[in-house]
Every structure is written in C-alpha cells, then in structure tokens.
C-alpha positions as CSV (number, residue, x, y, z in Angstrom):
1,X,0.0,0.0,0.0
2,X,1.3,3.5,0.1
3,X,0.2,6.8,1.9
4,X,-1.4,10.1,-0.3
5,X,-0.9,13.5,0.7
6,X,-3.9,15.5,-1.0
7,X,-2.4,19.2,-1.6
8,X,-4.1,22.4,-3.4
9,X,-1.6,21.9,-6.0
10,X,-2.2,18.0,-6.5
11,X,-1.3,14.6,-4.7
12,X,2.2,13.5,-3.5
13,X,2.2,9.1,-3.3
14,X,4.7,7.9,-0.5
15,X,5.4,4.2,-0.7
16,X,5.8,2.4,2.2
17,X,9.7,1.9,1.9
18,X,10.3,5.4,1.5
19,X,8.3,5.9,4.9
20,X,10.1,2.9,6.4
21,X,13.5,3.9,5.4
22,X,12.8,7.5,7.2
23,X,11.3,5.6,10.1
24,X,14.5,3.2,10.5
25,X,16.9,6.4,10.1
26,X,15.2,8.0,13.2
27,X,14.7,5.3,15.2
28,X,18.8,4.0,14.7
29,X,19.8,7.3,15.8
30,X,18.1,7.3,19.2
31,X,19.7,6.0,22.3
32,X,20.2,2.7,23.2
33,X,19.2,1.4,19.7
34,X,21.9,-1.0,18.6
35,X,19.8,-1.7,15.3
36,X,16.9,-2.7,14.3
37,X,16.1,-6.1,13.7
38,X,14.0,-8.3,10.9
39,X,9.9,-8.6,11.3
40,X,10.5,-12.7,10.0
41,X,11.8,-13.9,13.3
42,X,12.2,-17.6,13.3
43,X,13.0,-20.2,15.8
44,X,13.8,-17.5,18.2
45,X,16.2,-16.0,16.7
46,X,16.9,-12.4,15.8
47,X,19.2,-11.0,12.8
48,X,20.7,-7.5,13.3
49,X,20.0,-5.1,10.0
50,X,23.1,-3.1,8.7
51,X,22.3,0.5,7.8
52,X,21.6,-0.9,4.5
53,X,18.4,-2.5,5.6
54,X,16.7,-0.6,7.9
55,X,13.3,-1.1,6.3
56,X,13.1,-4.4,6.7
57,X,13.0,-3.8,10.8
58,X,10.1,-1.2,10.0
59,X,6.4,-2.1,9.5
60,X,4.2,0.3,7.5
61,X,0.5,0.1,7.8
62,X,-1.7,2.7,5.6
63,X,-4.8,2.7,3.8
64,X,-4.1,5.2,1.1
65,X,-4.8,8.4,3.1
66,X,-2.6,11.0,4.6
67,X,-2.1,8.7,7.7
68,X,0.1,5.6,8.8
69,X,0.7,3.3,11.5
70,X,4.1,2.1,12.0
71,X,6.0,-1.2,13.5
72,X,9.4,-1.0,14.8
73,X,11.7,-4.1,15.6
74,X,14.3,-3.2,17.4
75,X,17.3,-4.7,19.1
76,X,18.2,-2.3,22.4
77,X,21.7,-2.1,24.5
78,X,21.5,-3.9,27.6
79,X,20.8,-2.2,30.9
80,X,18.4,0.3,28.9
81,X,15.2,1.6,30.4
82,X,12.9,0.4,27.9
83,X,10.1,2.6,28.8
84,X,12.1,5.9,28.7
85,X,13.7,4.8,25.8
86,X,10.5,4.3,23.7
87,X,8.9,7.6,24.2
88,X,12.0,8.5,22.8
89,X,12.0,6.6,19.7
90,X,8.2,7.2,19.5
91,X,8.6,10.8,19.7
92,X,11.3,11.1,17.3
93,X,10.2,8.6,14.4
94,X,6.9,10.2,14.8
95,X,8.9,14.1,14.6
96,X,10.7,12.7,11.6
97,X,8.2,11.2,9.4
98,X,5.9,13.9,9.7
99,X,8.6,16.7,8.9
100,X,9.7,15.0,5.9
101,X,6.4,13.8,4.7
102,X,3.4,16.0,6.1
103,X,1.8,12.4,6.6
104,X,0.0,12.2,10.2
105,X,1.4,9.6,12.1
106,X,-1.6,7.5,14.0
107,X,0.9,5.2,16.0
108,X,4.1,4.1,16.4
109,X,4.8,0.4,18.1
110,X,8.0,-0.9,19.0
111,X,9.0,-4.4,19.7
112,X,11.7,-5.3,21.4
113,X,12.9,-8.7,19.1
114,X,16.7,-8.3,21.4
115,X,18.9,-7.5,23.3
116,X,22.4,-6.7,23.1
117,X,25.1,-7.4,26.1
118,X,28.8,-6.3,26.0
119,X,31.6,-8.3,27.4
C-alpha cells in the first residue's frame, strides 16, 4: 500500500519503503538502539540489520490516506530503560516522518525482538 498526501496543487504518493527507510533512520539514531532487527523472526532467533536494511526492521500500515501506523523491531543495549527509551524513539520517528512527509502519524509500536550485552 502507500500513503497520499492531497495538496491544493495535486497529490504526492509515498510508498511504504520510502516511509520505512525515514522511520528506521530515526529510530537508529536514538539511544540505546543497537539496530533494528528483521519482522520474520524464526525459531527464536533475531538477525541485526546493517544500515543498509533498515526497512526491513520497520512495518508500514496505511490505507491510502494522509495517515500511517508504524512497526518498529528493534534490538536495544542492555541495561536500557525500555520505557524511557520508547517515548523517545516514538517521539522522534513520529517528529521525523511527519517533517519529511506531512503524513500524520496515528501510531508508532515498538518491539523489542533483542537485546544486546557487551563483554
């Protein structure tokens, strides 16, 4: 699917991996974040994303109007506060897409598919 934006002067089409790529720039820059990870989690197990695939860690729900929902996987540093740490990322995925986009932003959910522990 992909997300319109109706302006006086005509309509602007987002897909959704243009929205996901902005979403997975945002949320890799916030705190804790070591990466995000990919939506086909199987057996358990969690594959990190390079910078080069940070869509495939984002979700993109619309219905073809000027607003989305969006899905973050993430993978977090260990001995993060999850719940400051997501009003973060919420608040700044939510800042970004909308900046670049003029889309409205219904939700952002995060999943925690990981964690990461130094040694």
């Amino acid at each position: 699917m992909s997300a319109i934006l109706e302006t006086g002067r005509g309509k602007i089409t987002y897909s959704d991996d243009y929205i996901a790529t902005i979403a997975g720039m945002a949320t890799t820059e916030c705190y804790g974040v070591v990466g995000m990870a990919s939506r086909k989690v199987t057996d358990g197990f969690s594959e990190l994303l390079g910078r080069d695939n940070l869509k495939r860690g984002v979700k993109i729900i619309s219905d073809q109007t000027n607003a989305v929902r969006i899905d973050l996987y993430i993978v977090v540093q260990y001995g993060l506060t999850i719940g400051a740490a997501s009003t973060n990322i919420i608040d700044t995925v939510r800042y970004q897409v909308e900046k670049t986009t003029g889309l409205v932003v219904r939700d952002v959910n995060i999943v925690v598919s990981g964690i990461r522990v130094d040694k």
